[in-house]
Backbone as XML, in Angstrom:
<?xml version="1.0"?>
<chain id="A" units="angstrom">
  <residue number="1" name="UNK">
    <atom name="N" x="-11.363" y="18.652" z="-10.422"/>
    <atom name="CA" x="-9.963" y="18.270" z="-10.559"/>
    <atom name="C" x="-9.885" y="17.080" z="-11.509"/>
  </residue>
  <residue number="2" name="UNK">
    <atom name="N" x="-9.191" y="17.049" z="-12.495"/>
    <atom name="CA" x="-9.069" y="16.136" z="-13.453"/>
    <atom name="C" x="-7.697" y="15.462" z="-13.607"/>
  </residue>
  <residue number="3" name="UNK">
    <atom name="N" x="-7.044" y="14.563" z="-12.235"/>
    <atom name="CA" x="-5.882" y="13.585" z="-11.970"/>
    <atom name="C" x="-6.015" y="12.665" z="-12.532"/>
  </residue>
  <residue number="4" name="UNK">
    <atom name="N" x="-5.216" y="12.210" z="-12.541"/>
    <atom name="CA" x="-5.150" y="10.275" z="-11.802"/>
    <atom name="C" x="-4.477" y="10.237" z="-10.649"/>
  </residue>
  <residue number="5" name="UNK">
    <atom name="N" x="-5.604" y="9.510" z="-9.787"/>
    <atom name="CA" x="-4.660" y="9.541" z="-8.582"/>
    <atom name="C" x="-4.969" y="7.643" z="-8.005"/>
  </residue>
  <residue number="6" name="UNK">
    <atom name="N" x="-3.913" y="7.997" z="-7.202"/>
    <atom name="CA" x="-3.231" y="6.068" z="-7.056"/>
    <atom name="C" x="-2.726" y="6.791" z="-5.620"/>
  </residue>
  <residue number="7" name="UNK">
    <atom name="N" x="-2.238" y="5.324" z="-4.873"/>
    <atom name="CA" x="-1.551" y="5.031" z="-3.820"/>
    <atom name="C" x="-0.960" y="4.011" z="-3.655"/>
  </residue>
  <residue number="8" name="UNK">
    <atom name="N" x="0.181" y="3.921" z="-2.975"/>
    <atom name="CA" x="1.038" y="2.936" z="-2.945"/>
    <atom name="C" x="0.741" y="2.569" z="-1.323"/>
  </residue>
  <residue number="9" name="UNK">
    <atom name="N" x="0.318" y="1.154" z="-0.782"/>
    <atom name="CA" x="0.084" y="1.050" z="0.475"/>
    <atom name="C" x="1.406" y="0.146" z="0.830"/>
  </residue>
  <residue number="10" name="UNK">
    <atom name="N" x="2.321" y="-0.142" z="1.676"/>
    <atom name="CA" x="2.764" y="-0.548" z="2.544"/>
    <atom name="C" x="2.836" y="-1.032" z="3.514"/>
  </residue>
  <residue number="11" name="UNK">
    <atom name="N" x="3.872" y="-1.959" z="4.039"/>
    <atom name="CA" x="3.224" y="-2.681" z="5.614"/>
    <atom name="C" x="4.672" y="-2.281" z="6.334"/>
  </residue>
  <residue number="12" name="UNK">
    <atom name="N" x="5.222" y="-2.173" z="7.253"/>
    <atom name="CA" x="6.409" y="-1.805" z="7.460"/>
    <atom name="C" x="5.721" y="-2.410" z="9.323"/>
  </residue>
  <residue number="13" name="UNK">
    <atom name="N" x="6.799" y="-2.895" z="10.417"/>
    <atom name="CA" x="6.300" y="-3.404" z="11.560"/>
    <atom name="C" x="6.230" y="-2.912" z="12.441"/>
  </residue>
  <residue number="14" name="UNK">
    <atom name="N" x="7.376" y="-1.279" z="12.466"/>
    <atom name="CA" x="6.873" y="-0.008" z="12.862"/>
    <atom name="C" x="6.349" y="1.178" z="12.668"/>
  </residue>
  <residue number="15" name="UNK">
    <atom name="N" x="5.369" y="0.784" z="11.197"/>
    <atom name="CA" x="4.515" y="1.724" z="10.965"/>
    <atom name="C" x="3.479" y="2.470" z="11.948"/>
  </residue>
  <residue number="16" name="UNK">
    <atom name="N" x="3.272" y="4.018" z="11.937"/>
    <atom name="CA" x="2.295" y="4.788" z="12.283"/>
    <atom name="C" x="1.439" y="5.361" z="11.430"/>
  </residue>
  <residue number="17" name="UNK">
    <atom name="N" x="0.443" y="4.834" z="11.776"/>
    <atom name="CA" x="-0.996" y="5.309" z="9.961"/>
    <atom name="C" x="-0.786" y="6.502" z="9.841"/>
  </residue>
  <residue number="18" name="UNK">
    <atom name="N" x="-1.063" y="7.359" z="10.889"/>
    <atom name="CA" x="-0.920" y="8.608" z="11.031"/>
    <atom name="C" x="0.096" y="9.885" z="11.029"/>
  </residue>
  <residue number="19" name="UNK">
    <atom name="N" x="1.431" y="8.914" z="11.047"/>
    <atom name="CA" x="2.538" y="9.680" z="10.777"/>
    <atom name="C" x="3.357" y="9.546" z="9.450"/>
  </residue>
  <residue number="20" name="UNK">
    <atom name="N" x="2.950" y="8.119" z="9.337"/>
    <atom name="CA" x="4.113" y="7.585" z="8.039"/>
    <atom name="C" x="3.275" y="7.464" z="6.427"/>
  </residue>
  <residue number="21" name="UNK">
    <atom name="N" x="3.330" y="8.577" z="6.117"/>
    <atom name="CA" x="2.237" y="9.079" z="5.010"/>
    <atom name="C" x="2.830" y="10.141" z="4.403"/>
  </residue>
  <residue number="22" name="UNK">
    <atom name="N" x="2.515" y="10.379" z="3.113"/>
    <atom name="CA" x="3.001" y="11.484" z="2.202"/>
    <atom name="C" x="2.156" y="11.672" z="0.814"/>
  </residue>
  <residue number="23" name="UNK">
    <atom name="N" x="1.912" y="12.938" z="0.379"/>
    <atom name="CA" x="1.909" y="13.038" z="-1.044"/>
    <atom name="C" x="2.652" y="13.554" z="-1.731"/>
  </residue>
  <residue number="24" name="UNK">
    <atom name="N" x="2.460" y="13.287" z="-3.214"/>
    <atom name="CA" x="3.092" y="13.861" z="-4.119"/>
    <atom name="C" x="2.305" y="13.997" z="-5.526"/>
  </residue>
  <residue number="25" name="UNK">
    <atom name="N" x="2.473" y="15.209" z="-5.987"/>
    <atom name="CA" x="1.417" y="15.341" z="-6.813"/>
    <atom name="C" x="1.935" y="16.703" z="-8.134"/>
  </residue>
  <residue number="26" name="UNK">
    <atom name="N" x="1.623" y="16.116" z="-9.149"/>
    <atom name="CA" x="1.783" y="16.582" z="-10.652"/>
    <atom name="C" x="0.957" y="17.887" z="-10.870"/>
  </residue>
  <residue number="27" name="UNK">
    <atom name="N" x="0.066" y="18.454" z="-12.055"/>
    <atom name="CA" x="-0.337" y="18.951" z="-12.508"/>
    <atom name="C" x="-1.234" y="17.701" z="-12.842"/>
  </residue>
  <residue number="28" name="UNK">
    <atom name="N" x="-1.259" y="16.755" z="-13.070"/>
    <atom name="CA" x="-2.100" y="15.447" z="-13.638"/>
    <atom name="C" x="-2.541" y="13.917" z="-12.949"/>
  </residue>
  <residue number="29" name="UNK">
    <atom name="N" x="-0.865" y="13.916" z="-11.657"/>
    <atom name="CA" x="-0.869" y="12.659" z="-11.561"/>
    <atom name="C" x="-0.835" y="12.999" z="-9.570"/>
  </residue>
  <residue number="30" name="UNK">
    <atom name="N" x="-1.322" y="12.217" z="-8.780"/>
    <atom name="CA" x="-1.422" y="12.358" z="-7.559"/>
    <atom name="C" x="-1.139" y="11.481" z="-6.658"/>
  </residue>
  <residue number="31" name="UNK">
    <atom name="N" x="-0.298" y="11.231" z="-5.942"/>
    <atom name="CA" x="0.226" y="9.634" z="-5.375"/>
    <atom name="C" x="0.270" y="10.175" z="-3.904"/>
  </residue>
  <residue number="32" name="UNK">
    <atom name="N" x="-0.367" y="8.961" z="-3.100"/>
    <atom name="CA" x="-0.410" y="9.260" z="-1.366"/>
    <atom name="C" x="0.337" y="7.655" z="-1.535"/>
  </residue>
  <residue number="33" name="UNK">
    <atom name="N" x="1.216" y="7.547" z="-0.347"/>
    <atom name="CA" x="1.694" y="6.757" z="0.111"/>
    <atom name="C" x="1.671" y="6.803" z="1.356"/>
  </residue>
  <residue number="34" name="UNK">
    <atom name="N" x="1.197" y="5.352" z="2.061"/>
    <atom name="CA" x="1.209" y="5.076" z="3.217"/>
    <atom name="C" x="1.521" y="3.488" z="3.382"/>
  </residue>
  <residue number="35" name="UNK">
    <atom name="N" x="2.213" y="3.998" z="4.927"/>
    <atom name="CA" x="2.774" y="2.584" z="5.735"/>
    <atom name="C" x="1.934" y="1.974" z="6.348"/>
  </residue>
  <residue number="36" name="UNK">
    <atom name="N" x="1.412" y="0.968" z="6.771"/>
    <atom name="CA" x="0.533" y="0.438" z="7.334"/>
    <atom name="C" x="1.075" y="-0.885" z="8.561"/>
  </residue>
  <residue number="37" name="UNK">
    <atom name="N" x="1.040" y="-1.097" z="9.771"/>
    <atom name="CA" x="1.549" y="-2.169" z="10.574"/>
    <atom name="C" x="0.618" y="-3.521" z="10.418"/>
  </residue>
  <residue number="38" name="UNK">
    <atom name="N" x="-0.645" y="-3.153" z="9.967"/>
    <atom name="CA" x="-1.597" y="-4.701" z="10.014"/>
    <atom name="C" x="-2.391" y="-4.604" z="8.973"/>
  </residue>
  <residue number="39" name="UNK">
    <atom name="N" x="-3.482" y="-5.549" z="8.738"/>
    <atom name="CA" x="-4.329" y="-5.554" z="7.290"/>
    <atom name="C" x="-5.317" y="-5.257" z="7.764"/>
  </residue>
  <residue number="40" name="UNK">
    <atom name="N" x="-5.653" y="-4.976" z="8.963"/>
    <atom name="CA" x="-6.953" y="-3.871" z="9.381"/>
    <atom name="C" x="-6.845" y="-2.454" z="9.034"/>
  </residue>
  <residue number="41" name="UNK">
    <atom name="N" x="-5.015" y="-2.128" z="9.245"/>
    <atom name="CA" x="-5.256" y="-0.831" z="8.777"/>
    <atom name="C" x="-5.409" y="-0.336" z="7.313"/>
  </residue>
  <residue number="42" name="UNK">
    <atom name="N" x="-4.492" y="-1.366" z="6.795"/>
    <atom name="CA" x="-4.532" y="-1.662" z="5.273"/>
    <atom name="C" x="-5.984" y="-1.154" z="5.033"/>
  </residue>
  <residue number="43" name="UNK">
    <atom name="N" x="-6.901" y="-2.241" z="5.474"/>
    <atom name="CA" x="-8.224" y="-1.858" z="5.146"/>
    <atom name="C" x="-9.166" y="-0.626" z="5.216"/>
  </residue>
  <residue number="44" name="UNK">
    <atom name="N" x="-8.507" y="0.079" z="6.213"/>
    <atom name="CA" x="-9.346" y="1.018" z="6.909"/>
    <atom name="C" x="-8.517" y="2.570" z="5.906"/>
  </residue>
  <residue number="45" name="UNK">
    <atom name="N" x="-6.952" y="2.408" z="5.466"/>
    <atom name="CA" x="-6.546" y="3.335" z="4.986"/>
    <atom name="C" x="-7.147" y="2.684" z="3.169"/>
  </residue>
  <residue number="46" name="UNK">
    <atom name="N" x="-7.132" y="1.819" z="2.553"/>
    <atom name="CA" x="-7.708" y="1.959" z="1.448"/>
    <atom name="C" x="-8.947" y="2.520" z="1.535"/>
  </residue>
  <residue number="47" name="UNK">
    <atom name="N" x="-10.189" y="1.823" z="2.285"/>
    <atom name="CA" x="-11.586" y="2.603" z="1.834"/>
    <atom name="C" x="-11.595" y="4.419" z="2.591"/>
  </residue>
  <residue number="48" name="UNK">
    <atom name="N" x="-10.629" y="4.800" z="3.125"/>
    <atom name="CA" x="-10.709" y="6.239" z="3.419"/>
    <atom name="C" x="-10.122" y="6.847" z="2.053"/>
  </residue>
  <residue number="49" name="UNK">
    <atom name="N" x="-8.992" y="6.253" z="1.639"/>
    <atom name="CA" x="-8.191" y="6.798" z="-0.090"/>
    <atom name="C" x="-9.337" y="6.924" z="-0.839"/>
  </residue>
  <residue number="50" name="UNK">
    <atom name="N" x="-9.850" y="5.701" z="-1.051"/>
    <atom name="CA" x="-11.148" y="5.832" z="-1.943"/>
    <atom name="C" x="-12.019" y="6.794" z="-1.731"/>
  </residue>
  <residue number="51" name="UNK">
    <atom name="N" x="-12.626" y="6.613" z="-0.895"/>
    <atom name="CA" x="-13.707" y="7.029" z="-0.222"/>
    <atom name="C" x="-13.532" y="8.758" z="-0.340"/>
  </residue>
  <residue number="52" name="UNK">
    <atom name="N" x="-12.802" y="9.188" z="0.233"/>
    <atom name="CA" x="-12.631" y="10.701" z="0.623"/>
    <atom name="C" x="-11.286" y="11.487" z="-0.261"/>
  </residue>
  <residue number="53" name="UNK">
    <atom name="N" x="-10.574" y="10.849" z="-0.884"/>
    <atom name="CA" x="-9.614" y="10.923" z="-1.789"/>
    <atom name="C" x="-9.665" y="10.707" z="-2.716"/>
  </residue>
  <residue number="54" name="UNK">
    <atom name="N" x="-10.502" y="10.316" z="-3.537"/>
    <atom name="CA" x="-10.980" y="9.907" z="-4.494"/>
    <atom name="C" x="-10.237" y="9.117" z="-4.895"/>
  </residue>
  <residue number="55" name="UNK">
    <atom name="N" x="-9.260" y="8.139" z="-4.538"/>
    <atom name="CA" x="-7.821" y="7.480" z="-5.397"/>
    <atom name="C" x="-9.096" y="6.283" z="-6.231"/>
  </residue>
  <residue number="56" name="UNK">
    <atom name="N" x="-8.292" y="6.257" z="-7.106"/>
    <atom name="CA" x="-8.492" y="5.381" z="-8.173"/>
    <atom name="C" x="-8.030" y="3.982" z="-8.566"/>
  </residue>
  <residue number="57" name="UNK">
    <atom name="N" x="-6.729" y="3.945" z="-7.799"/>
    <atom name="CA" x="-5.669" y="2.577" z="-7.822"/>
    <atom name="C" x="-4.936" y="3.209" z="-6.848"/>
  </residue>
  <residue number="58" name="UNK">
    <atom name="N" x="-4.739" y="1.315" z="-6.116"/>
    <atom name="CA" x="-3.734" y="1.470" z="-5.548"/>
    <atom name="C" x="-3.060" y="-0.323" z="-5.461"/>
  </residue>
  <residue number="59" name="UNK">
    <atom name="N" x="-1.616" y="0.670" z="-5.295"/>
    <atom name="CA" x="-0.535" y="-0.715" z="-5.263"/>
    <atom name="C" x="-0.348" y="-0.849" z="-4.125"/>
  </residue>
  <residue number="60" name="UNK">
    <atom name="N" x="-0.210" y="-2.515" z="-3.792"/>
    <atom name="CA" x="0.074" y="-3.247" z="-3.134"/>
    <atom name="C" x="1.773" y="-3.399" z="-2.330"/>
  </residue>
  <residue number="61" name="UNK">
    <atom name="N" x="2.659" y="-3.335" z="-2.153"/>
    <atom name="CA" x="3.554" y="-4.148" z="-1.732"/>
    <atom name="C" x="3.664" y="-5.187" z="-1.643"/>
  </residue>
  <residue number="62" name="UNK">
    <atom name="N" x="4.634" y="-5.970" z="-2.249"/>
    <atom name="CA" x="5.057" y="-7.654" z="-2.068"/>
    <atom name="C" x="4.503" y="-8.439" z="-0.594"/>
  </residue>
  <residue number="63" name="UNK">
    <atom name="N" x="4.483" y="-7.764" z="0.377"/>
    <atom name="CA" x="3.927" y="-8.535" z="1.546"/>
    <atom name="C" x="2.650" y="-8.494" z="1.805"/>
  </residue>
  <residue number="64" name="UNK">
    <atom name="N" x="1.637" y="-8.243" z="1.231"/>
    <atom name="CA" x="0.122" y="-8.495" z="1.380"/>
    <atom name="C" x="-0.234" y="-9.886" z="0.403"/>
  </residue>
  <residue number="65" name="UNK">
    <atom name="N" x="-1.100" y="-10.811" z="1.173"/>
    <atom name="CA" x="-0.864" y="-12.093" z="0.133"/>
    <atom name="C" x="-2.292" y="-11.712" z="-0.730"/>
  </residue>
  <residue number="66" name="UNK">
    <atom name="N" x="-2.565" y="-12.924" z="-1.043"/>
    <atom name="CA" x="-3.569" y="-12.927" z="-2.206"/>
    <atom name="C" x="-4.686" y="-12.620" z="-1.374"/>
  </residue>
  <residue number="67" name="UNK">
    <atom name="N" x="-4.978" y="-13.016" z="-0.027"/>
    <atom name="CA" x="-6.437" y="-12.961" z="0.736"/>
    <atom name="C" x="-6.672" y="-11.836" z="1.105"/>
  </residue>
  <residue number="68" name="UNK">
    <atom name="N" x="-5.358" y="-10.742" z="1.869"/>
    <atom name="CA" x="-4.995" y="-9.502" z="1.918"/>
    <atom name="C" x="-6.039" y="-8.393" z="1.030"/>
  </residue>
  <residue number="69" name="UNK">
    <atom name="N" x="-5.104" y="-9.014" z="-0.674"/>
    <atom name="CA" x="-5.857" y="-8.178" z="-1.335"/>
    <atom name="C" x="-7.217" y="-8.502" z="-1.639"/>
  </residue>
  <residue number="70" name="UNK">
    <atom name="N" x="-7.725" y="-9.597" z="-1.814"/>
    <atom name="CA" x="-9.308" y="-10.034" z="-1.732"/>
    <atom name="C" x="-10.411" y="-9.343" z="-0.876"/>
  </residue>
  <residue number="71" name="UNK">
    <atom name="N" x="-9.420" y="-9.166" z="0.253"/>
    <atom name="CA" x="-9.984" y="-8.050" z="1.192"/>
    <atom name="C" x="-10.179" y="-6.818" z="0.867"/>
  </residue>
  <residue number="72" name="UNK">
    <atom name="N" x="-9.037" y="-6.365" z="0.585"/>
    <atom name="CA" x="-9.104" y="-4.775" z="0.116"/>
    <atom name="C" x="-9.953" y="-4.286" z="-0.962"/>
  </residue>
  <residue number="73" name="UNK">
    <atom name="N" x="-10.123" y="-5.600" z="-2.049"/>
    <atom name="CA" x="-10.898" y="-5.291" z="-3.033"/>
    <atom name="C" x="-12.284" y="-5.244" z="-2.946"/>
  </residue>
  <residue number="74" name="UNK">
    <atom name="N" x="-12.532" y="-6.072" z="-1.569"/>
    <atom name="CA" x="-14.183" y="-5.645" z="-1.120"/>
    <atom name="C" x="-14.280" y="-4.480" z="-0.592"/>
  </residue>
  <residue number="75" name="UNK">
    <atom name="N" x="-13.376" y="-4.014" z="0.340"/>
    <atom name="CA" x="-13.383" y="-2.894" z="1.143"/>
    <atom name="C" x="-13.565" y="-1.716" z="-0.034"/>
  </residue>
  <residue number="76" name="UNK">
    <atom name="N" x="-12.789" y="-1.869" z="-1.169"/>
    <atom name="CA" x="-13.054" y="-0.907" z="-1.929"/>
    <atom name="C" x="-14.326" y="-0.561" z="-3.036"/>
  </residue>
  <residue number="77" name="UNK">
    <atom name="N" x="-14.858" y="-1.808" z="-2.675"/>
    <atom name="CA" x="-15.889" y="-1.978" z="-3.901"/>
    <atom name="C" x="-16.285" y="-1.867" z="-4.831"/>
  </residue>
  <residue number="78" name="UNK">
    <atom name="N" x="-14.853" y="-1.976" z="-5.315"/>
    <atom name="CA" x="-14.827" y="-2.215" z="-6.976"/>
    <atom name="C" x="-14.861" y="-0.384" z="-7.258"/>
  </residue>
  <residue number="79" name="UNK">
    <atom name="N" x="-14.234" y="0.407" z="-6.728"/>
    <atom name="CA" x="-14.772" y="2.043" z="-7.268"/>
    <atom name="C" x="-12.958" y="2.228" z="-7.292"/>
  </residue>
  <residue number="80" name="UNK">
    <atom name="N" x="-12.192" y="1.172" z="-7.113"/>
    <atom name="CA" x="-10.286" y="1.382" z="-7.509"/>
    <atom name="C" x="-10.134" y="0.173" z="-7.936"/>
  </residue>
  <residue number="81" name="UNK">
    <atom name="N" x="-8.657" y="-0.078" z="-8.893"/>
    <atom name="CA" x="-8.099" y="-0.837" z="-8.803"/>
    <atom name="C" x="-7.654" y="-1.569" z="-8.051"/>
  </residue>
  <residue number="82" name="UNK">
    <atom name="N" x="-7.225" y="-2.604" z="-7.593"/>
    <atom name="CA" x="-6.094" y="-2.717" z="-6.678"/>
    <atom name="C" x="-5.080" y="-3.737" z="-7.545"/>
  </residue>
  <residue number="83" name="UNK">
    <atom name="N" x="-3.990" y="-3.438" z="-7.639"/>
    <atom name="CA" x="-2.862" y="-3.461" z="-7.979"/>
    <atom name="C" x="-1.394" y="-4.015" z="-7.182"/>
  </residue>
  <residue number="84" name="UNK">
    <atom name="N" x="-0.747" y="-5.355" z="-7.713"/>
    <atom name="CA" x="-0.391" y="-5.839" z="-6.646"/>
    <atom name="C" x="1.416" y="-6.065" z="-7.092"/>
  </residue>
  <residue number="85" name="UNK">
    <atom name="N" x="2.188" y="-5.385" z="-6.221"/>
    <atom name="CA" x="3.680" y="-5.512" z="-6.624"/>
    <atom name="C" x="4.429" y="-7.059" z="-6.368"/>
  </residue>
  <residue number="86" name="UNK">
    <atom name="N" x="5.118" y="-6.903" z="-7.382"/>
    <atom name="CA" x="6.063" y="-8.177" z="-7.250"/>
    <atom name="C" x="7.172" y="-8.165" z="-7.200"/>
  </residue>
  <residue number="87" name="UNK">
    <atom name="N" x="8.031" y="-9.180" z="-7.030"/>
    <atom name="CA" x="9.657" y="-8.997" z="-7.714"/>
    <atom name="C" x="10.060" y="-10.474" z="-7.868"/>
  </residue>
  <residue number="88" name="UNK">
    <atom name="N" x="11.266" y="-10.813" z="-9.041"/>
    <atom name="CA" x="11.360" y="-11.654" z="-8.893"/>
    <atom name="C" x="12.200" y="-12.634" z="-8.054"/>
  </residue>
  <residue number="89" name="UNK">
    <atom name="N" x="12.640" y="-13.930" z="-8.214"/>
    <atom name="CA" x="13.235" y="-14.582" z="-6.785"/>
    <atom name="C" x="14.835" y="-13.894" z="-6.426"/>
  </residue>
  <residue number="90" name="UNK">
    <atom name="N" x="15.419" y="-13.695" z="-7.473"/>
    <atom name="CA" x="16.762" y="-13.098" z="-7.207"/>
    <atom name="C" x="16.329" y="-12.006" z="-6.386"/>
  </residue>
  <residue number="91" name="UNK">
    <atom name="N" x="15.578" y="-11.080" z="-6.677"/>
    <atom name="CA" x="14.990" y="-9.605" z="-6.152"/>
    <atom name="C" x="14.733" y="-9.836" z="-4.582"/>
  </residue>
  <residue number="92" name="UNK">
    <atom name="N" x="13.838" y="-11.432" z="-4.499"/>
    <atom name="CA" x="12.985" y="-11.576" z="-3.058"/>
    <atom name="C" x="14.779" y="-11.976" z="-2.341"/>
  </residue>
  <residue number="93" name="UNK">
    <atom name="N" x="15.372" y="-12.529" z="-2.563"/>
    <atom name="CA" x="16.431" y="-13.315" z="-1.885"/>
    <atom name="C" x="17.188" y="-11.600" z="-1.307"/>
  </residue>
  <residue number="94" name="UNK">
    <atom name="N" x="17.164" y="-11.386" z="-2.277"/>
    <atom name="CA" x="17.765" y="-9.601" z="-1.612"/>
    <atom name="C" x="17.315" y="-8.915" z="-1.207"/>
  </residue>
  <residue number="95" name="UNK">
    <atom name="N" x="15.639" y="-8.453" z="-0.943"/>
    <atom name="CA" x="15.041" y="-8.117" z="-0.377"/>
    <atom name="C" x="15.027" y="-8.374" z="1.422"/>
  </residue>
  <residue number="96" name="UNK">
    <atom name="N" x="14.876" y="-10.002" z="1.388"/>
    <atom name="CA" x="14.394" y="-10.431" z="2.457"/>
    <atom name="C" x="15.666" y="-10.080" z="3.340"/>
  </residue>
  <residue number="97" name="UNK">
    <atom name="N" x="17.062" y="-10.499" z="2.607"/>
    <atom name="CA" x="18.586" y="-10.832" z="3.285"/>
    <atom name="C" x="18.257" y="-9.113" z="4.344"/>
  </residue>
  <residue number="98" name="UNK">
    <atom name="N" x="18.236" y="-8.222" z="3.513"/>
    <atom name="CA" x="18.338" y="-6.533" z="4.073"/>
    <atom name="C" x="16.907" y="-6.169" z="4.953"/>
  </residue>
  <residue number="99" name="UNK">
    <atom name="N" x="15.816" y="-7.151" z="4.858"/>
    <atom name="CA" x="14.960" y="-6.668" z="5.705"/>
    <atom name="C" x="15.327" y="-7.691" z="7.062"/>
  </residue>
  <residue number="100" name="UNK">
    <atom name="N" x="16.018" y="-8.538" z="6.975"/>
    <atom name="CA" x="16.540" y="-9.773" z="8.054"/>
    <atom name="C" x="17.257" y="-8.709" z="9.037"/>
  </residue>
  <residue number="101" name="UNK">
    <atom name="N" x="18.101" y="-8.320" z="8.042"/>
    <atom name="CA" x="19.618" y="-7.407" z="8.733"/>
    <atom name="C" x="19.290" y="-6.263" z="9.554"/>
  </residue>
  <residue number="102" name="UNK">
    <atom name="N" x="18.033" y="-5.454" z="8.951"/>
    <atom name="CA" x="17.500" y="-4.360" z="9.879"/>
    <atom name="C" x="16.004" y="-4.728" z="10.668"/>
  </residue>
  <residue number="103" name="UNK">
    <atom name="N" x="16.254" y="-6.127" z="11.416"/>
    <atom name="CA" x="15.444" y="-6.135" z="12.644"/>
    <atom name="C" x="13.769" y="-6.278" z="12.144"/>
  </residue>
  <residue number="104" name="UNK">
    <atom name="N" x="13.475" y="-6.092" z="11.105"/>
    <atom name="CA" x="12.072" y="-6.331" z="9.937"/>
    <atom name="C" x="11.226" y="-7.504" z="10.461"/>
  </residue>
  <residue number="105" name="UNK">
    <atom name="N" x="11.416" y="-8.560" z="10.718"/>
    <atom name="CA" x="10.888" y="-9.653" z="10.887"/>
    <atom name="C" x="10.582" y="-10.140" z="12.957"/>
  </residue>
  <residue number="106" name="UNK">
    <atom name="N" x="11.532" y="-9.105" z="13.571"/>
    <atom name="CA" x="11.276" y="-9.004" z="15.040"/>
    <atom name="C" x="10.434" y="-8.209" z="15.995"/>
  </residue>
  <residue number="107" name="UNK">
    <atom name="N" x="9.657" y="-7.425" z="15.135"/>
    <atom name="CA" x="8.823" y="-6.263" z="15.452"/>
    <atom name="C" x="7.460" y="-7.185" z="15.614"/>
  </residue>
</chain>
């Protein structure tokens, strides 16, 4: 099979590893996305992507900090990218206001 394939990881506070997952996939390009509730699972769903999925890169979400990904990048051992999303402060101020509003921060 000759892709590129990536993943987009997530943290969400009622995530299920096992339920809250999807692909989507091209003729070329291959994307798994998953939710993750902690940075153990984080960890444990990057080196399985890698590992048995062959993913190649994967992005981050704004809420994994810098140590997060330091982690992941051992877990992966250097055989993916890891790739880390941002936004800027206008973006975070609106972000945070709508994750406040739907209960995000009480889980």
């Amino acid at each position: 099979m000759n892709k590129f394939i990536t993943a987009f990881i997530a943290h969400a506070p009622d995530a299920e590893v096992s339920k809250h997952r999807c692909q989507i996939e091209t003729g070329i390009y291959q994307l798994f996305v998953q939710l993750v509730r902690t940075q153990q699972e984080a960890l444990e769903v990057a080196r399985k992507l890698v590992e048995e999925d062959g993913v190649q890169s994967i992005i981050l979400c704004p809420g994994f900090t810098y140590k997060d990904v330091a982690e992941i990048q051992a877990v992966v051992e250097g055989k993916a990218a890891i790739c880390m999303s941002h936004s800027d402060p206008p973006g975070s101020k609106i972000t945070a206001a709508v994750m406040e509003r739907v209960g995000w921060f009480r889980k």
